[in-house]
C-alpha atoms as one frame of an Amber mdcrd trajectory, in Angstrom:
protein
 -20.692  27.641 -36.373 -21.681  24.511 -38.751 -18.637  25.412 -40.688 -15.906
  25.747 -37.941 -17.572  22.193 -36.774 -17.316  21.018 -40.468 -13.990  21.954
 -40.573 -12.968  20.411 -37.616 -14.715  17.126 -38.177 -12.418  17.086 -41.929
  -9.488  18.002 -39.853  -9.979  14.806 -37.472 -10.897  12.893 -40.526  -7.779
  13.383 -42.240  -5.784  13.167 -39.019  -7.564   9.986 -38.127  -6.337   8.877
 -41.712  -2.830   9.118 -41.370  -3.254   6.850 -38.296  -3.292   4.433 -40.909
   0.384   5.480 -42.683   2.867   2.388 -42.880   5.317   5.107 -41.086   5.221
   4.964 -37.175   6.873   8.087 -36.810   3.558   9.500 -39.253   1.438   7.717
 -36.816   3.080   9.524 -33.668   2.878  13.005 -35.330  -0.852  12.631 -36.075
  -1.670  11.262 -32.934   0.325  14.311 -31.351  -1.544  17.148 -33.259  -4.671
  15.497 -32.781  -4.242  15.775 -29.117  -3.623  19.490 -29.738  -7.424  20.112
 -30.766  -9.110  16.828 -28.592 -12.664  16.569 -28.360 -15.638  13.816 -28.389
 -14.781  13.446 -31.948 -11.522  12.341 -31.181 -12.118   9.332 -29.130 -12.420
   7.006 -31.925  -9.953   6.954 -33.500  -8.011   6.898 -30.339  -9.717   4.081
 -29.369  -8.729   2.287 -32.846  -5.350   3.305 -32.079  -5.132   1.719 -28.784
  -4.457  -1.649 -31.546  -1.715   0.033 -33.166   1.555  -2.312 -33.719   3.724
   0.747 -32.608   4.161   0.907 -28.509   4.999   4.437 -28.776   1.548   4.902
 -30.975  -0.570   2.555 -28.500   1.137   4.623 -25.413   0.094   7.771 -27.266
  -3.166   6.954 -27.345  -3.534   6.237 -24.101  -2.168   8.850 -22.697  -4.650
  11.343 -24.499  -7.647   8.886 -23.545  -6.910   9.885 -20.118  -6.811  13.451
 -21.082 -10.125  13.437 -22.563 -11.475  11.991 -19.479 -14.374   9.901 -22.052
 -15.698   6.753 -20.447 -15.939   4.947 -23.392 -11.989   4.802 -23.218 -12.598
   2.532 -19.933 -12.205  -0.764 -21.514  -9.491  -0.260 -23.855  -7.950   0.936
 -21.296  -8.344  -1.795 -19.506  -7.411  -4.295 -22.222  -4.104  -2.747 -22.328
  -3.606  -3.583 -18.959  -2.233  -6.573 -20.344   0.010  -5.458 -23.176   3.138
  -6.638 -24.175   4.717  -3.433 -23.654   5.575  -2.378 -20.194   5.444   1.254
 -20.672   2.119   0.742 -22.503   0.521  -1.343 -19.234   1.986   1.473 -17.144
   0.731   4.169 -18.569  -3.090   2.364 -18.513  -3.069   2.067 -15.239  -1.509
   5.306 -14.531  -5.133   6.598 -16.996  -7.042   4.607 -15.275  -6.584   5.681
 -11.595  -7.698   8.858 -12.830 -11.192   8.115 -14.246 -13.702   8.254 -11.414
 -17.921   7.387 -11.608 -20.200   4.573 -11.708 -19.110   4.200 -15.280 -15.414
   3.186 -14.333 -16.207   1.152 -11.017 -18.803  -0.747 -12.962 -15.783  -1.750
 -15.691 -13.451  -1.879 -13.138 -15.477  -3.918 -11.236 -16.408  -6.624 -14.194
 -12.635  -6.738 -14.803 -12.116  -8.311 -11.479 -12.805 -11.712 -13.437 -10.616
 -11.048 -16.368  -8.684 -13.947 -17.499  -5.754 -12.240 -17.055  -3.823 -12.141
 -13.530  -2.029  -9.184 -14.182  -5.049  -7.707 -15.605  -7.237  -8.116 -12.368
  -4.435  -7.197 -10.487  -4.046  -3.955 -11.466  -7.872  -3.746 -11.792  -8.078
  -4.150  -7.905  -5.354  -1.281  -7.421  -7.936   1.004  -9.453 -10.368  -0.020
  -7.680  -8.325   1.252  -4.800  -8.807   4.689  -5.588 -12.118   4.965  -6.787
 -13.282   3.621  -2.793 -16.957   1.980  -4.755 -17.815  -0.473  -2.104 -19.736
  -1.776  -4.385 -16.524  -3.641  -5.275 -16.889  -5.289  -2.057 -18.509  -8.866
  -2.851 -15.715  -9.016  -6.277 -12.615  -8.238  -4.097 -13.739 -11.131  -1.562
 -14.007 -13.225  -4.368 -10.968 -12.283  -5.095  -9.373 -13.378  -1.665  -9.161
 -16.775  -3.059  -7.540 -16.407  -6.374  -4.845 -18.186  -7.191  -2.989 -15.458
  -8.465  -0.982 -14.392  -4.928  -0.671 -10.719  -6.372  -4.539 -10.676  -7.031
  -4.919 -11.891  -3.629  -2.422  -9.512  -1.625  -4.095  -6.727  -3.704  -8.057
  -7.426  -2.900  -6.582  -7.301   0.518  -5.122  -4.469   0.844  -8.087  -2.964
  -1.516 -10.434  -4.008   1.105  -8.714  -2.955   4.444  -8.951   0.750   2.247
 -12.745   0.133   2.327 -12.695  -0.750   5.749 -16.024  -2.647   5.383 -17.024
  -4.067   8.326 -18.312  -7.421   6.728 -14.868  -8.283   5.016 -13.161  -9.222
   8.505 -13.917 -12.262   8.658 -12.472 -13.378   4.977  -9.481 -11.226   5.777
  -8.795 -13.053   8.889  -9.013 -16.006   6.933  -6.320 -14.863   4.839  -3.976
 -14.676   7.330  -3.411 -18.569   6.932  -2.321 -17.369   3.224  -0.305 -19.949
   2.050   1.656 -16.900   0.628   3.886 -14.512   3.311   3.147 -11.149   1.740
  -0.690 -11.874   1.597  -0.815 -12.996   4.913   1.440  -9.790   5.803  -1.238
  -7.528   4.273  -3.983  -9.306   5.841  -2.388  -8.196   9.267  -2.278  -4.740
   8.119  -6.061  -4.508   6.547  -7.196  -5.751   9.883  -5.540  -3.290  11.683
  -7.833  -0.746  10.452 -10.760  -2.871  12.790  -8.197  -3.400  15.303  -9.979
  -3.852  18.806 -10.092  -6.835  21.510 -12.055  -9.140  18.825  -8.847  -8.866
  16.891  -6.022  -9.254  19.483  -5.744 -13.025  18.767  -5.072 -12.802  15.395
  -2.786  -9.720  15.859  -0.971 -12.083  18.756  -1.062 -15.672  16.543   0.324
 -13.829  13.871   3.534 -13.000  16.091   4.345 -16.741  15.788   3.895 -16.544
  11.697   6.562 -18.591  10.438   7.583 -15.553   8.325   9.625 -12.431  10.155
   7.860  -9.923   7.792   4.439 -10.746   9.069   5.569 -11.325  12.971   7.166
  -7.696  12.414   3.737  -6.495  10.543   1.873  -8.181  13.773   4.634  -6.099
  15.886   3.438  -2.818  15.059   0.054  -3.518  15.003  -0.407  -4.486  18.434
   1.483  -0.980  19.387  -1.413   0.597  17.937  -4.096  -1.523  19.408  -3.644
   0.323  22.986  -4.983  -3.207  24.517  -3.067  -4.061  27.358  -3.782  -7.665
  26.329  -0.891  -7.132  23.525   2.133  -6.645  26.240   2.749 -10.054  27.030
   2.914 -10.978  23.098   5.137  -8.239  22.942   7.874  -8.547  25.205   7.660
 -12.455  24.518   8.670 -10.730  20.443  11.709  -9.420  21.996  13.464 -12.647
  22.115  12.298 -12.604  18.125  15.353 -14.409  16.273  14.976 -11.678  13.738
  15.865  -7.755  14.565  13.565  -6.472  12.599  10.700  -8.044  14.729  13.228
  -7.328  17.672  13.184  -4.101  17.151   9.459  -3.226  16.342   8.582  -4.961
  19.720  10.724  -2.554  21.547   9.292   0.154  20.084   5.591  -0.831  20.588
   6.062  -1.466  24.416   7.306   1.502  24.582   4.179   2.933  22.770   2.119
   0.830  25.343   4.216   2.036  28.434   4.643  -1.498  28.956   6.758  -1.312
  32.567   6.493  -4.894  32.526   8.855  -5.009  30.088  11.740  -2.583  31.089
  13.757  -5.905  32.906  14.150  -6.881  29.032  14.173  -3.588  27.399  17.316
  -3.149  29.933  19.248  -6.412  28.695  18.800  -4.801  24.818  20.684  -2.186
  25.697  23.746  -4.365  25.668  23.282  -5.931  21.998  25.593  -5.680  19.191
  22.893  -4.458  17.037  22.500  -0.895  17.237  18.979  -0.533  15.853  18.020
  -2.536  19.094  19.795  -0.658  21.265  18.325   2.941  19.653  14.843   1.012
  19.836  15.566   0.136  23.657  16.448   3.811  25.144  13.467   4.791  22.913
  11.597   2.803  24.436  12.592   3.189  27.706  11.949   6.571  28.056   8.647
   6.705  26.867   7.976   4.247  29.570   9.653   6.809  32.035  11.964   3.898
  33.747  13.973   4.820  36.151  15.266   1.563  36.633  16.883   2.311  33.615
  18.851   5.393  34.133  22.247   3.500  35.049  21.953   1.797  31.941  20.847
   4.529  29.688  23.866   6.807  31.107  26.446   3.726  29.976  24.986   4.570
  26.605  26.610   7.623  26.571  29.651   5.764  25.291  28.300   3.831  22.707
  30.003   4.464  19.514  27.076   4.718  17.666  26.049   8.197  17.271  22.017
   7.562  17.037  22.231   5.264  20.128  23.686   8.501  21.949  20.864  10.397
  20.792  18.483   8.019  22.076  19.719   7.763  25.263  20.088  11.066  25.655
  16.414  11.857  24.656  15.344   8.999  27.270  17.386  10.246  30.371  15.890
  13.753  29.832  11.941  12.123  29.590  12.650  10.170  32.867  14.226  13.182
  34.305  10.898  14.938  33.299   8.754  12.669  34.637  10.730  12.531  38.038
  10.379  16.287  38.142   6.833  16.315  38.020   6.326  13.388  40.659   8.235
  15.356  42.859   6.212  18.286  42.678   2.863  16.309  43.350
């Protein structure tokens, strides 16, 4: 056994040597056949390769660190977050969303602070995965980097570890001077949604951005709080379709019968996405009121809107049915 070992350890050493050949292409063979045979023993000189002026060498590398699954790869790994090759940053985050213990969250968790935004960035999105909420007091921190990616990530990072003591710094990023962190801060919330929250969910339906008054949208279709209806059908006058639309389709989620007067008047726009989103939503609400309309659809030139009408006439039809019987 001490001489198979011996002969692999001279095998390593001499493939570990030609990591130093002027020849990139030499360096990319013996990195290859030295991930045909990887063990402990191999992790250094991966490691040393990780420096290697070659991108094709340094991506190598990295890609059999992650094979062998050894924590001491953790912080090269991490230091190549920031590498000037694309591919190479790529494929160490790609290695590093696969390492899991205390090992990596500690590392990951350190990294938070690294001097580099794209580093902590994709740091955070590790951290993601590995669910430590340990990470919890570093990604709050976070909130108020001035990085906007670190921030929108730490967001969304926390509203994964749905802890309940990070509400009240997500709320507060909701007055992100930056749309897509305040439009993640609506959607981390959401996973504490109740009547403490219906405020924020509402305010944020007058966000001066239509992504994050479309995020609020859907929200409040999940919240099941009657308190989000008038919010709602107030978001169907929305100057944006997109928020137009989503409010449509979260009355209808609410069976918001307050709303069918304006639900009615949609299905006349020229947009057909709100007119689909109107029958939709009409029929889950079961309004008869709204049969006249809903058979004009019938008509419409839009195939989808057809569908939708279609679909709606037959739920009211259902629901009629069964009143009757009663």
């Amino acid at each position: 056994m001490s001489q198979i070992n011996g002969a692999r350890t001279s095998a390593h050493d001499a493939l570990a040597s030609r990591l130093s050949d002027p020849d990139p292409r030499a360096r990319q063979v013996a990195l290859t056949e030295l991930g045909d045979d990887l063990d402990e023993a191999a992790v250094e000189p991966l490691l040393r390769a990780l420096d290697d002026p070659d991108p094709v060498v340094r991506r190598l590398a990295v890609e059999l660190l992650e094979e062998s699954g050894d924590a001491r790869a953790i912080d090269g790994l991490i230091a190549r977050l920031c590498d000037p090759d694309a591919t190479v940053q790529d494929a160490a985050q790609a290695a590093l969303r696969e390492f899991r213990g205390q090992a990596a969250a500690d590392a990951l968790i350190a990294a938070i602070e690294h001097p580099d935004a794209g580093v902590r960035t994709s740091v955070i999105i590790g951290l993601r995965e590995i669910k430590d909420p340990r990470a919890a007091r570093s990604l709050t921190a976070a909130l108020s980097d001035p990085a906007p990616n670190v921030r929108r990530e730490a967001v969304i990072t926390l509203g994964y570890l749905r802890l309940p003591d990070a509400v009240d710094a997500l709320r507060a990023r909701l007055f992100d001077a930056e749309e897509s962190v305040r439009r993640v801060a609506v959607g981390a919330l959401s996973f504490f949604t109740g009547p403490a929250l219906l405020q924020d969910f509402l305010s944020a339906l007058s966000d001066p951005a239509w992504q994050v008054r479309r995020e609020a949208a859907i929200v409040l279709g999940r919240t099941a709080l009657s308190g989000a209806i008038p919010g709602l059908r107030a978001a169907l006058g929305d100057e944006y379709w997109q928020v137009q639309k989503v409010a449509a389709e979260s009355l209808g989620r609410l069976h918001a019968a307050a709303a069918v007067p304006e639900l009615i008047e949609l299905l006349s726009s020229d947009n057909a996405d709100l007119r689909k989103a109107s029958a939709g939503a009409l029929g889950e609400i079961r309004a008869s009121r709204a049969v006249t309309a809903l058979r004009a659809l019938s008509q419409d030139p839009d195939v989808e809107v057809r569908k939708a009408a279609v679909r709606a006439l037959e739920a009211i039809g259902r629901s009629s049915d069964s009143s009757e019987e009663n």
